[in-house]
C-alpha positions in Angstrom: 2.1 7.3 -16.1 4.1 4.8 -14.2 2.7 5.4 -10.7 -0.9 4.5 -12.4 0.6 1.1 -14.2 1.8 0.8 -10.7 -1.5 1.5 -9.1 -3.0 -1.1 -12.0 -0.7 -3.8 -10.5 -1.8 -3.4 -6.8 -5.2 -3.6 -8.2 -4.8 -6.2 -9.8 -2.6 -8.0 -7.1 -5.9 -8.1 -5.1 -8.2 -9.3 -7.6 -6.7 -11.9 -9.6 -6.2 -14.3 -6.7 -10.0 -14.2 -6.3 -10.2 -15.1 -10.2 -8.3 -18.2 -9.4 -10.4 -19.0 -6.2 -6.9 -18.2 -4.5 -6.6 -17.1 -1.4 -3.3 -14.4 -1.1 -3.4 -13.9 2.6 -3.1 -10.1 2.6 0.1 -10.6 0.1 -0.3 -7.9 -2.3 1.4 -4.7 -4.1 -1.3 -2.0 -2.2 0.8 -1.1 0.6 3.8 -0.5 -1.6 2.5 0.7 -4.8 0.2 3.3 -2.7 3.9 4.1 -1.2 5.1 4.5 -4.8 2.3 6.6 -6.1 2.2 8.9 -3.0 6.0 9.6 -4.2 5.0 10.2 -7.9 2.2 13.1 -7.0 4.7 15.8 -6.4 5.7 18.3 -4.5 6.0 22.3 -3.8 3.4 25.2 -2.6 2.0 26.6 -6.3 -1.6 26.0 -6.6 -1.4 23.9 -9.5 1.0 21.0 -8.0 -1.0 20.6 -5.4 -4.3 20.8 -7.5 -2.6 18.3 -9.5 -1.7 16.2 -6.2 -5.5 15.9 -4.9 -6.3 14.8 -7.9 -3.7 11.8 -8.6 -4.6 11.2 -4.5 -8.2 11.1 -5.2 -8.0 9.1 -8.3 -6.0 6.3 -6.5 -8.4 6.7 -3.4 -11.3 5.9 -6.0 -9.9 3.5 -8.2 -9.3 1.5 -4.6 -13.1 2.3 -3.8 -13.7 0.5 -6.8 -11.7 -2.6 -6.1 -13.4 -2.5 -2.5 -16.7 -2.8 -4.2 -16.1 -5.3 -6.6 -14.4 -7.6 -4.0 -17.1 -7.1 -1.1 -20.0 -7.6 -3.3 -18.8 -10.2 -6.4 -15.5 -11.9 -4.7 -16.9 -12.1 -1.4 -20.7 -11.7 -2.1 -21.5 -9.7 0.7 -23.8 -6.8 1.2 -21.4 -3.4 0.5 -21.5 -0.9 3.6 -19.1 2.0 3.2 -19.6 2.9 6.3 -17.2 -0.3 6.7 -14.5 0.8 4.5 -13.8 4.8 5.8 -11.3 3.8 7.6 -9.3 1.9 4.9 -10.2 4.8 2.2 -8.6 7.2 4.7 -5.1 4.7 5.1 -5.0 4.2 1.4 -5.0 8.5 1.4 -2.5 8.7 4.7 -0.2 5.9 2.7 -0.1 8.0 -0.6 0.7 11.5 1.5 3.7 9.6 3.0 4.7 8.5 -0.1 4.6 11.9 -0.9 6.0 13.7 1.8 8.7 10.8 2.8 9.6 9.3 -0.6 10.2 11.8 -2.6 13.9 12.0 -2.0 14.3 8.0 -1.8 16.5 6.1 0.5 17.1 2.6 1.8 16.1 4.1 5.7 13.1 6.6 4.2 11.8 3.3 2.1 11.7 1.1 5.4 10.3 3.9 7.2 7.4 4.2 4.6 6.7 0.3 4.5 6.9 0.1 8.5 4.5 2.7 8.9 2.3 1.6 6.1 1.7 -2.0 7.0 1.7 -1.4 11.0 -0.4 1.3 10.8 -2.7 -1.0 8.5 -2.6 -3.7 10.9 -2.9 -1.4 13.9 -6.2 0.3 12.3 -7.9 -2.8 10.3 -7.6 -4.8 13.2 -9.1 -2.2 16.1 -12.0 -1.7 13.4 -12.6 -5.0 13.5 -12.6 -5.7 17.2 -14.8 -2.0 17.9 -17.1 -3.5 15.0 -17.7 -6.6 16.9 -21.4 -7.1 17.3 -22.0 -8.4 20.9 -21.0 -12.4 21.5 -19.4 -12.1 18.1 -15.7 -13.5 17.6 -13.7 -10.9 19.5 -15.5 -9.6 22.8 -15.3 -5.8 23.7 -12.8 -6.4 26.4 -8.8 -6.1 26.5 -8.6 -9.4 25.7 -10.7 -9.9 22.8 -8.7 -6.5 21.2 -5.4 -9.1 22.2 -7.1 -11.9 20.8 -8.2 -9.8 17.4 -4.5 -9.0 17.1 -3.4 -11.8 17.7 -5.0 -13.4 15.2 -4.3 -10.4 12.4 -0.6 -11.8 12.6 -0.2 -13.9 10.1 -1.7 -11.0 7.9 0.6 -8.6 9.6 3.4 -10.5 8.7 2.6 -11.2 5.1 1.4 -7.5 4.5 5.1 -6.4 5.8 6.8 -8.7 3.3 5.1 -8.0 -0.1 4.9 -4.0 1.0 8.7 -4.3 1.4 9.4 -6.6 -1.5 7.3 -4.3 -3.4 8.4 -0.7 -2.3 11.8 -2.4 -2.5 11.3 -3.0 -6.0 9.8 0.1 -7.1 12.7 2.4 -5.2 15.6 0.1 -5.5 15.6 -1.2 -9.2 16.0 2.4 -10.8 19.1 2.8 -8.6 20.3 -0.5 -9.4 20.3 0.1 -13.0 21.5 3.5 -12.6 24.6 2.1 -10.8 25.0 -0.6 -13.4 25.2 1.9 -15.7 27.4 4.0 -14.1 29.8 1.3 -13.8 29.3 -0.1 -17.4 30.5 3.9 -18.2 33.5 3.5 -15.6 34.8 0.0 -17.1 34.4 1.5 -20.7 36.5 4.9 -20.2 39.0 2.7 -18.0 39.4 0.8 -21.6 39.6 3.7 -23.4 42.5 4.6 -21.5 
C-alpha cells in the first residue's frame, strides 16, 4: 500500500506544478518513488511473486501512461504520439526492476547506485531521443555536435532530476532507518535507567 501512496506522490509531483502554471524543471518524486516501488514488488522464483511483480510493474508503468497523456495533451496541449513516449515507458519499467533487484536489501551505496543510474540513464536516453527525433533544420542538427549541444542543454534538467531522485530515494530508504535507530536508542537510554 505504501509503494502506491508513493507512486500517487510522484504523480502528483508532476502534475500539480502545471495546476499552478509552475514550471518544476524536471524536479519531481518519479525517479525515486519508481526506485521505491521497484523495491516494494518483491522478490523470489514462485510463480505467484513474480505474477504479483508484473502486475505492481505494469500498474505503475500505466498509471505513468496516464500522467503522460494528461500532461501532453491538457498541460501542454499538444497532439499525443506514443510512439514518442516508448522509450520513457520502458525507463519507468528498467527504474522499477532496479528497485527491485538493487533495493531490496537497502543501503546508503545500493540507494546512490539506484538514483545514479536512474537519473543518468534518464538523461542519457530522453536526451538522444530528442536529438534522433530532430526533424531536419530543427533545434539540434543530426551531427556530433548537435547530440553535444542537446546535452548540453539537458543539464540543468540533469542536475535537478539527480537532486529530487536523491532527496526523494533518500527519504523513502533513510527515514525508516532513522526512526528505527531512534528507537533503538530511546530502548538503550531506558534499560540504561532501569539499571
Amino acid at each position: 500500500m505504501l509503494a502506491y501512496i508513493v507512486l500517487l506522490l510522484a504523480v502528483l509531483s508532476r502534475i500539480l506544478p502545471h495546476a499552478y502554471h509552475a514550471t518544476a524543471w524536471n524536479f519531481t518524486a518519479v525517479g525515486g518513488g519508481l526506485l521505491f516501488f521497484g523495491s516494494r514488488m518483491g522478490s523470489g522464483s514462485s510463480t505467484n511473486v513474480t505474477r504479483n511483480a508484473a502486475l505492481k510493474l505494469a500498474s505503475a508503468v500505466a498509471v505513468l501512461i496516464a500522467t503522460d497523456y494528461y500532461l501532453t495533451v491538457y498541460a501542454y496541449q499538444y497532439a499525443f504520439h506514443a510512439s514518442a513516449y516508448v522509450v520513457t515507458w520502458l525507463w519507468y519499467a528498467a527504474v522499477c526492476l532496479i528497485g527491485m533487484g538493487l533495493l531490496q536489501k537497502s543501503s546508503i551505496l545500493r540507494v546512490g547506485v539506484g538514483v545514479l543510474a536512474s537519473a543518468t540513464s534518464f538523461f542519457l536516453l530522453s536526451n538522444f531521443m530528442v536529438w534522433a527525433g530532430s526533424a531536419v533544420g530543427a533545434m539540434y542538427p543530426r551531427t556530433l555536435a548537435g547530440l553535444a549541444a542537446c546535452y548540453t542543454a539537458g543539464l540543468p534538467f540533469y542536475r535537478n532530476d539527480l537532486a529530487s531522485t536523491a532527496i526523494t530515494a533518500g527519504a523513502l530508504f533513510g527515514l525508516p532507518v532513522l526512526a528505527a535507530k531512534i528507537v533503538e536508542s530511546l530502548h538503550a537510554a531506558q534499560n540504561n535507567n532501569l539499571a
